[in-house]
C-alpha positions in Angstrom: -5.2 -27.1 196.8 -8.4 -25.8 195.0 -11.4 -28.4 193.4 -12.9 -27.4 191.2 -16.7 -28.2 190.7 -16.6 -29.0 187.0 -20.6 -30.6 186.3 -23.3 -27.9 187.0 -26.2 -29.2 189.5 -28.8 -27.9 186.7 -31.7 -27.9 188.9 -33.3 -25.4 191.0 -34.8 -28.4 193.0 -32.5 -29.6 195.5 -35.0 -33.1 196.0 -34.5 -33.7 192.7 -30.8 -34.6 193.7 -31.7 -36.9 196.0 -35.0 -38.7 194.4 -37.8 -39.7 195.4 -36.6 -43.1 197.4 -33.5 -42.0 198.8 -35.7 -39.2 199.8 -38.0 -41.2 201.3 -36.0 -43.3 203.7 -34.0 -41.0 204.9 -37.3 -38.6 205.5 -38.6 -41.9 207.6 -35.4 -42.0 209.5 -35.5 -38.5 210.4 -39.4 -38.8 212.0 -38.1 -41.9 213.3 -35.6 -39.9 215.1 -37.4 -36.9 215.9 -41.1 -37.2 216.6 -41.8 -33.6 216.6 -40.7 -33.2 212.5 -43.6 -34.5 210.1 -43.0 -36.4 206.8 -43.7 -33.4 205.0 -40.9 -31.3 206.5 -38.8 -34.0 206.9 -38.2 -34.6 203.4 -37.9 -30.7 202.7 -35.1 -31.6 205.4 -33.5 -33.5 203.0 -33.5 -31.3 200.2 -32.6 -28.1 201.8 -29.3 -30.5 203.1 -29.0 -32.1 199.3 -29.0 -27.9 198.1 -26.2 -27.5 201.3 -24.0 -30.0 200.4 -24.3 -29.5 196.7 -23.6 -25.7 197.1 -20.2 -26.3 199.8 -19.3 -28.7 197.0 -18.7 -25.8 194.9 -17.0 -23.1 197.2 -15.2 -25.6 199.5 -12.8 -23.1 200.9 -16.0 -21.0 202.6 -16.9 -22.2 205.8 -20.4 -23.1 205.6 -22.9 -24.4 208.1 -26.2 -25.9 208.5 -29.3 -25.2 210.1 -30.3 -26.7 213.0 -32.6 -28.5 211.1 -30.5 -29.2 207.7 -28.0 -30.5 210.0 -31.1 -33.1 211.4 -31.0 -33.7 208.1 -27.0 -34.0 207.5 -26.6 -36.1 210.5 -29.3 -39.0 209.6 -27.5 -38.7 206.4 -24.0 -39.7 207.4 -25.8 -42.5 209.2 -26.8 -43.7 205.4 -22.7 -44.4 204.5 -23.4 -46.1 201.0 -26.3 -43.8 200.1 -24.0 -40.7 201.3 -20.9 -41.5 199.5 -22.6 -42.1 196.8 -24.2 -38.6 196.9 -21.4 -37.0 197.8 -19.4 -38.5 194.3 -22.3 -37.4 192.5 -22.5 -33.6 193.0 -18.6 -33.1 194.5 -16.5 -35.4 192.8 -15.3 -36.4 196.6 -16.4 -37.1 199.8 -18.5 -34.7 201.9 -16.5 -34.5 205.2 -18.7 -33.8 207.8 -16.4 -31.2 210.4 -17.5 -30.2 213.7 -16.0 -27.2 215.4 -14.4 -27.3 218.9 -16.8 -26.6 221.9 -16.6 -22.9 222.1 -14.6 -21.9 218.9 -16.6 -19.5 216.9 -17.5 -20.4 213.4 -16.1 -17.3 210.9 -17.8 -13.9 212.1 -20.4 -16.2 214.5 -23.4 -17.8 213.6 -25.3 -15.2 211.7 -22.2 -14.5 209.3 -22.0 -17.8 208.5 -25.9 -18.3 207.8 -25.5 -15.5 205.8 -22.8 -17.0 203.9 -24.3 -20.4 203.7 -27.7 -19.7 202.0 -25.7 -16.9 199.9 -23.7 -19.7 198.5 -26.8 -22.0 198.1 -28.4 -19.3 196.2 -25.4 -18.9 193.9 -25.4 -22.4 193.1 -28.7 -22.2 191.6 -31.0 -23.6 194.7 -34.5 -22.4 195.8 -33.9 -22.1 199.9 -36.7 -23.0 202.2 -36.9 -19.9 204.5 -38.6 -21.7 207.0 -35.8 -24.4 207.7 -33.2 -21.6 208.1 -34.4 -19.3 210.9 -31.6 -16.5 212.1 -29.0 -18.0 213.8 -29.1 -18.1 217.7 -26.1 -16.8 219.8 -23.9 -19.4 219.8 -22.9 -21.7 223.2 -22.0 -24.5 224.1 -24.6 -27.0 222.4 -24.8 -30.8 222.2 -25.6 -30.7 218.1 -23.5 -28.9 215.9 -25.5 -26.0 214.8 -23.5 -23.8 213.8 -20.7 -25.2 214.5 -20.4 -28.4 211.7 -19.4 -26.6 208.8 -18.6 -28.8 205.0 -15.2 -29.8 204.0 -13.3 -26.4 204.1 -10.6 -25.3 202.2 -10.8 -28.5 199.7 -10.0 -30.9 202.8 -10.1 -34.3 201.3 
């Protein structure tokens, strides 16, 4: 089964997505969470995951996946169920599924393909990436977050 992404995001600002509250709480979360992130980067957090999840929305049969930090940002997210179906409806048309891999199976042509792929597809959709929150991928092994190994909905999984 394909979706099809049928409303254009129209913006080039991924925060714009979210706005400025929703932005703002979830930012507070994430320093809550993880002293060693600022406010400032934080909420950048929270737009480069807004310009992830927007972007998967529209090519949900790539395997995508996060930085380490985006998916900081993905993670608080989830925690925010109202706030995150709600976005989700907004720029998909469905829910977001959140999809971790096994422990040891590789994401599609390892870590730095599917960076590759990911920011490609952000790009595509019409979204300014933040270099500095998507560094090259480390090798992948076993991890206790899901760096690259969450990836979006794939294939139009419902």
């Amino acid at each position: 089964m394909t979706i099809a992404f049928d409303r254009p995001v129209g913006t080039t600002n991924p925060a714009e997505l979210v706005g400025p509250e929703m932005t703002q709480r979830l930012s507070a979360r994430i320093v809550k969470d993880h002293p060693e992130i600022d406010h400032a980067t934080a909420r950048r957090i929270i737009a480069q995951t807004a310009a992830f999840l927007a972007a998967g929305a529209q090519r949900p049969g790539l395997e995508l996946s996060p930085s380490k930090l985006v998916d900081i940002g993905w993670h608080t997210w989830i925690l925010h169920t109202v706030d995150y179906a709600v976005f989700c409806e907004q720029v998909a048309g469905r829910f977001i599924h959140h999809v971790p891999t096994e422990d040891g199976e590789p994401v599609d042509g390892g870590p730095e393909a599917a960076r590759e792929r990911t920011l490609a597809t952000i790009s595509e959709a019409g979204f300014a990436i933040d270099a500095d929150l998507w560094p090259a991928a480390a090798k992948m092994g076993k991890c206790t977050q899901c760096h690259a190994g969450c990836t979006d909905s794939p294939k139009g999984k419902k």
